[in-house]
C-alpha positions as CSV (number, residue, x, y, z in Angstrom):
1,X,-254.0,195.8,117.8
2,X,-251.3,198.4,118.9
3,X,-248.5,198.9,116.6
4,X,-245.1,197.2,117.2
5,X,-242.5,198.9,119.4
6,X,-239.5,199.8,118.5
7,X,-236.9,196.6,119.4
8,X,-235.2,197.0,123.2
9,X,-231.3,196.9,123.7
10,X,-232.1,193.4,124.9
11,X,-234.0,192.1,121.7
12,X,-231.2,193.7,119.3
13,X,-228.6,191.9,121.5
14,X,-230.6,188.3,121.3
15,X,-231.4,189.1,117.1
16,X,-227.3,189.9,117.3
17,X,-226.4,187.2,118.8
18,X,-228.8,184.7,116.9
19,X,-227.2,185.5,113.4
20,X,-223.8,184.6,115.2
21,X,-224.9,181.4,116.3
22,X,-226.7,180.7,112.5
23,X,-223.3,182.0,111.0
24,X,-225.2,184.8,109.0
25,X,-224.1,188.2,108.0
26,X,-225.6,190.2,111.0
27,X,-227.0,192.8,108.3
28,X,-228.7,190.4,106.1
29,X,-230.0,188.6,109.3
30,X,-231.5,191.8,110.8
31,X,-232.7,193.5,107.1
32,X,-234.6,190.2,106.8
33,X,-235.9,190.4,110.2
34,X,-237.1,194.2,109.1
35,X,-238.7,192.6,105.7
36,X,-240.9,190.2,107.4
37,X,-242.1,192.4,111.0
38,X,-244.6,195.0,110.8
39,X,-243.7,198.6,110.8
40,X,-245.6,201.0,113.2
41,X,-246.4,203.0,110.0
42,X,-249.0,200.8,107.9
43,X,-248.1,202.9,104.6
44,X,-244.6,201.6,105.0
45,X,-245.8,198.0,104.3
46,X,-248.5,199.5,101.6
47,X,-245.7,201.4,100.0
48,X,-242.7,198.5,100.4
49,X,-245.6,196.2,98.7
50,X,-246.0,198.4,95.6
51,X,-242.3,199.1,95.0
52,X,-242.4,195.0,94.7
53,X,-245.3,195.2,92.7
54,X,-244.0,197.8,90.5
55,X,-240.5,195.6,90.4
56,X,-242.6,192.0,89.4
57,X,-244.9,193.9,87.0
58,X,-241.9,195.5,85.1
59,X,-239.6,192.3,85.3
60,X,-242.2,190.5,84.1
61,X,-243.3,192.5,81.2
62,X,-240.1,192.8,80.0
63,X,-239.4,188.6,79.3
64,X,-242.7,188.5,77.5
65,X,-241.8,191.6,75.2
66,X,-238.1,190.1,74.8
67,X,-239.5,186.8,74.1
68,X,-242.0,188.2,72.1
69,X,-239.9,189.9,69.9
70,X,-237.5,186.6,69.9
71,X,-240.3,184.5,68.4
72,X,-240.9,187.6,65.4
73,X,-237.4,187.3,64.9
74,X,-237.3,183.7,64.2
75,X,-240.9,184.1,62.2
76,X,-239.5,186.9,60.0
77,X,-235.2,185.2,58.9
78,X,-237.3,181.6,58.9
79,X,-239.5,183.1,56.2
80,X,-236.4,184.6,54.6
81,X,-234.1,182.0,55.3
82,X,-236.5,179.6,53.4
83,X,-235.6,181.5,50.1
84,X,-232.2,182.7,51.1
85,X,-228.9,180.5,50.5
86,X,-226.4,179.9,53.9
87,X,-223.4,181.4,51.3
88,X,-223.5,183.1,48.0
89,X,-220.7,184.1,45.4
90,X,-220.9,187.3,44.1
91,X,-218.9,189.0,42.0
92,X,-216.7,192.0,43.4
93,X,-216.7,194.0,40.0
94,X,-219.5,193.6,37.6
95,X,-222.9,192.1,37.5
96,X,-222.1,188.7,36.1
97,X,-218.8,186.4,35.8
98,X,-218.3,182.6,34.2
99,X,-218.7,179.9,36.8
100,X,-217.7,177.3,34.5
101,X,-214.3,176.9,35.5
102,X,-212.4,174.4,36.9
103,X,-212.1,175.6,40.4
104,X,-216.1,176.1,40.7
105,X,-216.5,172.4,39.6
106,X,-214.1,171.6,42.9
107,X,-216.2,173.6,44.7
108,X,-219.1,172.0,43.4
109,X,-217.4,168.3,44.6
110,X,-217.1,169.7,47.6
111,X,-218.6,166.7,50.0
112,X,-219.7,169.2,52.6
113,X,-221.8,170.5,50.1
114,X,-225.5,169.5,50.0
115,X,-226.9,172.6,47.4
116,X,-224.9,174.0,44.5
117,X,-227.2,176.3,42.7
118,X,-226.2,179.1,39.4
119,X,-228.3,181.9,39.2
120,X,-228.8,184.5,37.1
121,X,-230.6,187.5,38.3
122,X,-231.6,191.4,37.2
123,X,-234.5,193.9,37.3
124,X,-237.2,193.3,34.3
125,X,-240.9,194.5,33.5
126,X,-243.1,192.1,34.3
127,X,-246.9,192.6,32.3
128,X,-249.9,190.9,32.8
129,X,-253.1,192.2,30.6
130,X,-252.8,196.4,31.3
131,X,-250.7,196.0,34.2
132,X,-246.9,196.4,34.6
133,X,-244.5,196.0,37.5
134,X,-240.6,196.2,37.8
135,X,-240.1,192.9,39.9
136,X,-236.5,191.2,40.3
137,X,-236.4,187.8,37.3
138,X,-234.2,185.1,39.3
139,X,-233.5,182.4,37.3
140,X,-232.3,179.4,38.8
141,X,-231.1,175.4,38.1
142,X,-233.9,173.1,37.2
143,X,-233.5,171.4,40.1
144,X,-234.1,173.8,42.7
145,X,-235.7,172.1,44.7
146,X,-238.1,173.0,47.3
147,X,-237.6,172.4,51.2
148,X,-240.5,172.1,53.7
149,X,-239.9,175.6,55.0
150,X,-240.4,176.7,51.5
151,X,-243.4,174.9,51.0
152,X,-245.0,176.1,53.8
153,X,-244.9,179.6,52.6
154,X,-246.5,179.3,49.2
155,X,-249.6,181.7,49.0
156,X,-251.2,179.2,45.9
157,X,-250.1,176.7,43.8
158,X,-247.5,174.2,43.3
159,X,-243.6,174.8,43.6
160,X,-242.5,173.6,40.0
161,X,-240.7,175.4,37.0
162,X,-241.1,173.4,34.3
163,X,-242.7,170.2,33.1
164,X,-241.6,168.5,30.4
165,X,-240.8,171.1,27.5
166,X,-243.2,173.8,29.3
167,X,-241.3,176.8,31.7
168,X,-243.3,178.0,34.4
169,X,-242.5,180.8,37.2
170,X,-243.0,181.1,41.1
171,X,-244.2,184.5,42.2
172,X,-243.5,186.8,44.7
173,X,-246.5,188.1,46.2
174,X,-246.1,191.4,45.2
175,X,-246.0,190.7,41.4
176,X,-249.0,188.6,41.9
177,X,-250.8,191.1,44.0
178,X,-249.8,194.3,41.7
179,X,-250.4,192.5,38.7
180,X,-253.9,190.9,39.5
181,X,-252.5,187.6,38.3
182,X,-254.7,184.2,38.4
183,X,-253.3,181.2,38.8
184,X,-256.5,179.6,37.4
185,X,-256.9,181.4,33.8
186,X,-253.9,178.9,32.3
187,X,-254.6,181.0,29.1
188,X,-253.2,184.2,29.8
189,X,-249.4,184.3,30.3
190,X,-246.9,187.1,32.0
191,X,-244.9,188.9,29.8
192,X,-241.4,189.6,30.8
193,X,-239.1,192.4,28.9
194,X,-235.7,193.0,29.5
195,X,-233.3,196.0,27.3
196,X,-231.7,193.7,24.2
197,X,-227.6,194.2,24.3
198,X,-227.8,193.4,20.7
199,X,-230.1,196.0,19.7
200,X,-229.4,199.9,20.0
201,X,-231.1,202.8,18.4
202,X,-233.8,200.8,16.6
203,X,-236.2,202.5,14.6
204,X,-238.6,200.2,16.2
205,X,-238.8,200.5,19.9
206,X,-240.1,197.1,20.7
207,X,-236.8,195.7,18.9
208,X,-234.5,197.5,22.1
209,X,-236.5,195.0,24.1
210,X,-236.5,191.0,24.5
211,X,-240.0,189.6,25.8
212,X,-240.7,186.3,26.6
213,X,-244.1,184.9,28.2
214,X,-244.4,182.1,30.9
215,X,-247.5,180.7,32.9
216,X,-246.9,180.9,36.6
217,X,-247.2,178.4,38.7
218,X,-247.0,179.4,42.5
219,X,-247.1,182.2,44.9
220,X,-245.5,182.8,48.1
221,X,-245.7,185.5,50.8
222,X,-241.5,185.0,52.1
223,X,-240.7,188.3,53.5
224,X,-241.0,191.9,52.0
225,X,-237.4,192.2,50.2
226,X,-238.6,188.6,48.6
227,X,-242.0,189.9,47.0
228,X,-240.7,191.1,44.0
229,X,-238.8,187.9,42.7
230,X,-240.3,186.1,39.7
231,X,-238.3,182.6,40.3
232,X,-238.0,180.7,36.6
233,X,-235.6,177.9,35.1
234,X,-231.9,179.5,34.9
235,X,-232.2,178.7,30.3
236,X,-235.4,180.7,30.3
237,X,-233.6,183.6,32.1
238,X,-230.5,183.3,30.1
239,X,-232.7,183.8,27.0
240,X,-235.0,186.7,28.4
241,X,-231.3,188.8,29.7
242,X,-229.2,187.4,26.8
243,X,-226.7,185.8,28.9
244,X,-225.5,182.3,27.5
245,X,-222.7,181.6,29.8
246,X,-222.3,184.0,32.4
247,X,-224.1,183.9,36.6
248,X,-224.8,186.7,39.0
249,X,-224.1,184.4,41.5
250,X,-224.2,180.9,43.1
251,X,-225.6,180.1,46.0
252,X,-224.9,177.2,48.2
253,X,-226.3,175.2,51.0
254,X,-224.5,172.8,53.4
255,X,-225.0,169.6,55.0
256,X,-223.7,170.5,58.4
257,X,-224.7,174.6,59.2
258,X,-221.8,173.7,62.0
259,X,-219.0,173.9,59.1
260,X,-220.4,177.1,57.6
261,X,-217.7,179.7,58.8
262,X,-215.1,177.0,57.7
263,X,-216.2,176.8,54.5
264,X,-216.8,180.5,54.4
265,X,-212.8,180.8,55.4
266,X,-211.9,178.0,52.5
267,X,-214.2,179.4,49.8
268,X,-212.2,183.1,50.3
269,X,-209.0,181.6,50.3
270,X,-210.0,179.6,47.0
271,X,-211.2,182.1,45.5
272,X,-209.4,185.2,46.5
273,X,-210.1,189.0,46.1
274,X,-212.5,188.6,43.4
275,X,-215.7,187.1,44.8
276,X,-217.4,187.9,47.7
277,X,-218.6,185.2,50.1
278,X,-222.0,186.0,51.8
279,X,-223.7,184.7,54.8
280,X,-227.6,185.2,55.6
281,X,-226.7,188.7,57.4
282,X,-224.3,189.5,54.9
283,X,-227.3,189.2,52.1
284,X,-229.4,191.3,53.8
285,X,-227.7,193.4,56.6
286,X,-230.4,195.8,57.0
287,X,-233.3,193.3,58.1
288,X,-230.9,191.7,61.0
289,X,-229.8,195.1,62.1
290,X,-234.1,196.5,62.0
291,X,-234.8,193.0,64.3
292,X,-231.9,194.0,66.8
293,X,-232.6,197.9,66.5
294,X,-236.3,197.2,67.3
295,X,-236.1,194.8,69.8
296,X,-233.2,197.1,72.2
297,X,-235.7,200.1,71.5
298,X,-238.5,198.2,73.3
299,X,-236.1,196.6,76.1
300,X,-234.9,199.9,77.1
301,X,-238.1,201.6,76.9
302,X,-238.8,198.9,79.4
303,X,-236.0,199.5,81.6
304,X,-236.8,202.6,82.0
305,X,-240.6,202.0,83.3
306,X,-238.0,199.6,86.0
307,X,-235.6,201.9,86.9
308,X,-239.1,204.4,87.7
309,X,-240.8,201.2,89.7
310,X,-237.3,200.6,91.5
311,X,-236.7,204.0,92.8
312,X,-240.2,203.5,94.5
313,X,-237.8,201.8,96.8
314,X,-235.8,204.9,98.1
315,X,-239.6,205.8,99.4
316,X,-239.9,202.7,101.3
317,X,-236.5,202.8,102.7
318,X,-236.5,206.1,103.8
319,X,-240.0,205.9,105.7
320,X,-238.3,202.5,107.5
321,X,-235.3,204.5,108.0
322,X,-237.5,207.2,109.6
323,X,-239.3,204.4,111.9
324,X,-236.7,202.6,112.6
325,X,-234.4,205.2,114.2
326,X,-234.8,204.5,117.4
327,X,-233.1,201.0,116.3
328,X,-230.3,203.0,114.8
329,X,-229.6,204.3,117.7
330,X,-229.2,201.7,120.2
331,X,-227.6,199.4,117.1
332,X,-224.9,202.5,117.7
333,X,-224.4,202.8,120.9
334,X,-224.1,198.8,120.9
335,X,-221.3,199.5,119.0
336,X,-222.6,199.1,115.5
337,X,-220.5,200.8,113.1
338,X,-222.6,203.0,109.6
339,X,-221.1,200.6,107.6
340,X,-223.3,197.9,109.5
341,X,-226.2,200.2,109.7
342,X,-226.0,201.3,106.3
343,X,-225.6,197.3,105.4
344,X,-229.0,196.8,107.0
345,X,-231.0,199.0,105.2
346,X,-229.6,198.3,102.0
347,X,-229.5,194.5,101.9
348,X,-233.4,195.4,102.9
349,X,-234.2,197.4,99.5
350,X,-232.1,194.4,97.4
351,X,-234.2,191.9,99.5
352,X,-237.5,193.7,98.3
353,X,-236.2,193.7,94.5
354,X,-235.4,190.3,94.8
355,X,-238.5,189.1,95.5
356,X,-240.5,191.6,92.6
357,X,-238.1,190.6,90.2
358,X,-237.9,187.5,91.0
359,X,-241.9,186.9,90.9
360,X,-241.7,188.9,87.9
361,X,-239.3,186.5,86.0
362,X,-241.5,183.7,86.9
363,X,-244.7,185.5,85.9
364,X,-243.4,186.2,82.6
365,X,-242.2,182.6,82.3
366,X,-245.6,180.9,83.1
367,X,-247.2,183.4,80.2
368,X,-244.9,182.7,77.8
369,X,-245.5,178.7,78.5
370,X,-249.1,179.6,78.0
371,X,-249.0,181.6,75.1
372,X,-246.7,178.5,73.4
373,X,-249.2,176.0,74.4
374,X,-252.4,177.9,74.3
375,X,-252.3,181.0,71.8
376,X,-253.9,183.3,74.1
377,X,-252.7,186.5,72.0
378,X,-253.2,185.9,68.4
379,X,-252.1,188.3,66.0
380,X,-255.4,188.8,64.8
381,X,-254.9,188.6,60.6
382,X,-254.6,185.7,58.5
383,X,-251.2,184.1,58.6
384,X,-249.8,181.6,56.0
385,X,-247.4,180.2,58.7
386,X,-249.1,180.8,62.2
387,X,-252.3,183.2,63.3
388,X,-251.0,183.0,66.8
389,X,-248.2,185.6,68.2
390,X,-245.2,183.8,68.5
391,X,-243.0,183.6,71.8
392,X,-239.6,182.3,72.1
393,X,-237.6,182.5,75.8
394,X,-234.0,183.1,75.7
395,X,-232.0,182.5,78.8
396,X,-229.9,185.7,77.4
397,X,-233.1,187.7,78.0
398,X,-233.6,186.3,81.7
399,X,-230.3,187.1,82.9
400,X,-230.4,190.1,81.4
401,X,-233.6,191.1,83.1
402,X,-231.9,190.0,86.8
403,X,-228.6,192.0,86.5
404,X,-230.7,195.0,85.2
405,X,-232.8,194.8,88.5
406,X,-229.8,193.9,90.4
407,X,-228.1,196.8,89.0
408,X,-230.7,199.8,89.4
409,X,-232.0,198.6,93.1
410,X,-228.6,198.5,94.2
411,X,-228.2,202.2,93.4
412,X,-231.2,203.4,94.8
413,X,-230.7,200.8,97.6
414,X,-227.0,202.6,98.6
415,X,-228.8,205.8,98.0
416,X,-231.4,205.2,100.8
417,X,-229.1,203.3,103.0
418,X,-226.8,206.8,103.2
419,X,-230.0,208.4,104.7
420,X,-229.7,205.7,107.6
421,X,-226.7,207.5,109.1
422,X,-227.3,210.7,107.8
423,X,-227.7,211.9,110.9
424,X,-227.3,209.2,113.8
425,X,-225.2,211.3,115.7
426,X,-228.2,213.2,116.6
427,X,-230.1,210.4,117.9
428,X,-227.5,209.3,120.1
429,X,-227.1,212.4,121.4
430,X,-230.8,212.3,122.0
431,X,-231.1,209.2,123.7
């Protein structure tokens, strides 16, 4: 088949005057008459098809790494949230202070309240047969009670600390794990020691030290900064540290997480300068800011492969440019002004990102749908919650994708369109 002329004075008039009559933008009309006709240069059509490819590929691969990462993100603060309080009060000076005060027991009545819980926490030596371990003793009400995301990440055993006159202690996985603990030998108890505040310069060293033993009863794999907690009944801890009447803090959940900055803003005022109110970020600042440092990393990495695939672009254009100049021309001495010209060839480079990203955004859609319904990655260890990599789509994400593309094809689109007119005065003048 011979290749395509060149469009006539005639055709360009009729293609002008049909985007009149459809009440188009003439450029838009005539770029998308360029997009679909074939060039007399195959490569241009080989070349336009793998700067679209290159678009899709990169526009999809960046919603299933963003969506990826989304669904490790709510994987890794579910697992900590399941341990972690919506607010604690903390002390600004000092370890400890005396919540049994009349204005903690309003707080306590407060109806949008749902968990009031005192605890009492500090560093101890944990010891079980030879082994020792410096793991974090948090001692909390009896009536902790366990939720279902809680229970879903226990390791072994039951959640209980005590039964009937007997304590018993839930594990972080890292005592268990460094200590060689068994749940099943009910003989052998952990020791805990913790420095005596009574007892200074003993002639007996064991005397500097308070030891008490417990049986545990449970492990559970939370999250790493949770590993280390040995969680037993607030009057065993109390005993083990020596304090009678004092808390490290109190932690509380709510019946409606809508009200949470409220009561945030009401426990501050209440309680003034002293205490500090913390949310989940505030608790743990440095595991929100990894998840958000992590996941930007990887989109911009991305974004970069993009901006390399949308550039391919300038390479089309400037081959179409270069077969399409006797088109130029007559469009100019038509009357066509470079804006128009330069309109053309743009609007034709935004037309092929379009449809990459476009593809590419539905691509990474139908994956992530899959991957949700089907598992087709797993993460290929043993998980207590899930053994299939999670995926969670954000609208965020997609929108973010779309302006990105919109944003780098436009610049290399204006940067090719300039080559359009660069010199059109010479193929007038050599018509």
């Amino acid at each position: 088949m011979a290749p395509k002329q060149p469009l006539e004075k005639k055709s360009l008039v009729i293609l002008l005057f049909e985007a009149k009559g459809k009440n188009m933008n003439t450029a838009v009309f005539i770029a998308r008459r360029y997009l679909l006709s074939k060039k007399s240069v195959n490569a241009i059509n080989v070349i336009s098809s793998i700067s679209m490819i290159g678009v899709l590929v990169a526009s999809g691969a960046l919603i299933i790494i963003l969506s990826a990462y989304n669904g490790l993100e709510n994987l890794v603060l579910s697992m900590y949230s399941s341990f972690t309080s919506e607010l604690r009060i903390e002390p600004v000076e000092g370890k400890v202070f005396n919540a049994n005060t009349p204005v903690f027991k309003r707080i306590k009545d407060d109806p949008r309240i749902l968990d009031y819980n005192n605890i009492l926490q500090e560093k101890v030596l944990v010891k079980y047969h030879d082994y020792q371990y410096i793991g974090t003793l948090k001692g909390v009400d009896v009536n902790y009670g366990i939720t279902k995301d809680m229970d879903s990440l226990l390791w072994d055993g039951s959640f209980f600390l005590k039964e009937g006159d007997l304590n018993y202690a839930v594990l972080g996985a890292a005592v268990f794990s460094n200590l060689g603990i068994s749940l099943n030998n009910v003989m052998t108890e952990i020791e805990i020691f913790s420095p005596n505040k009574n007892v200074t310069n003993a002639l007996n060293p064991t005397e500097e030290f308070t030891m008490r033993s417990i049986s545990p009863a449970a492990v559970f794999k939370a999250q790493q900064q949770l590993d280390d907690i040995i969680m037993v009944p607030i009057n065993f801890a109390r005993d083990v540290l020596g304090e009678y009447d004092e808390v490290s803090a109190i932690e509380i959940n709510l019946k409606n997480r809508k009200n949470l900055n409220k009561v945030k803003r009401d426990l501050e005022e209440t309680l003034g300068e002293k205490y500090l109110i913390k949310t989940r970020v505030q608790q743990n600042p440095e595991l929100y800011k990894l998840l958000n440092t992590e996941k930007w990393g990887v989109f911009f990495i991305l974004a970069f492969v993009l901006v390399i695939a949308a550039f391919n672009i300038v390479g089309s254009l400037t081959m179409l440019v270069i077969d399409k100049q006797k088109d130029v021309s007559v469009l100019n001495s038509l009357g066509a002004s470079k804006r128009l010209i330069k309109q053309i060839f743009f609007f034709e480079g935004m037309f092929i990102s379009m449809i990459g990203c476009i593809g590419g955004l539905l691509l990474g859609c139908f994956f992530c749908i899959l991957q949700q319904h089907f598992g087709l990655v797993r993460m290929g260890t043993e998980s207590i919650i899930t053994d299939v990599y999670p995926v969670s789509m954000r609208l965020t994400d997609f929108l973010l994708v779309f302006f990105t593309v919109v944003l780098v094809s436009g610049i290399a689109s204006a940067i090719s369109s300039r080559l359009s007119v660069k010199n059109m005065e010479q193929l007038k003048g050599a018509e």
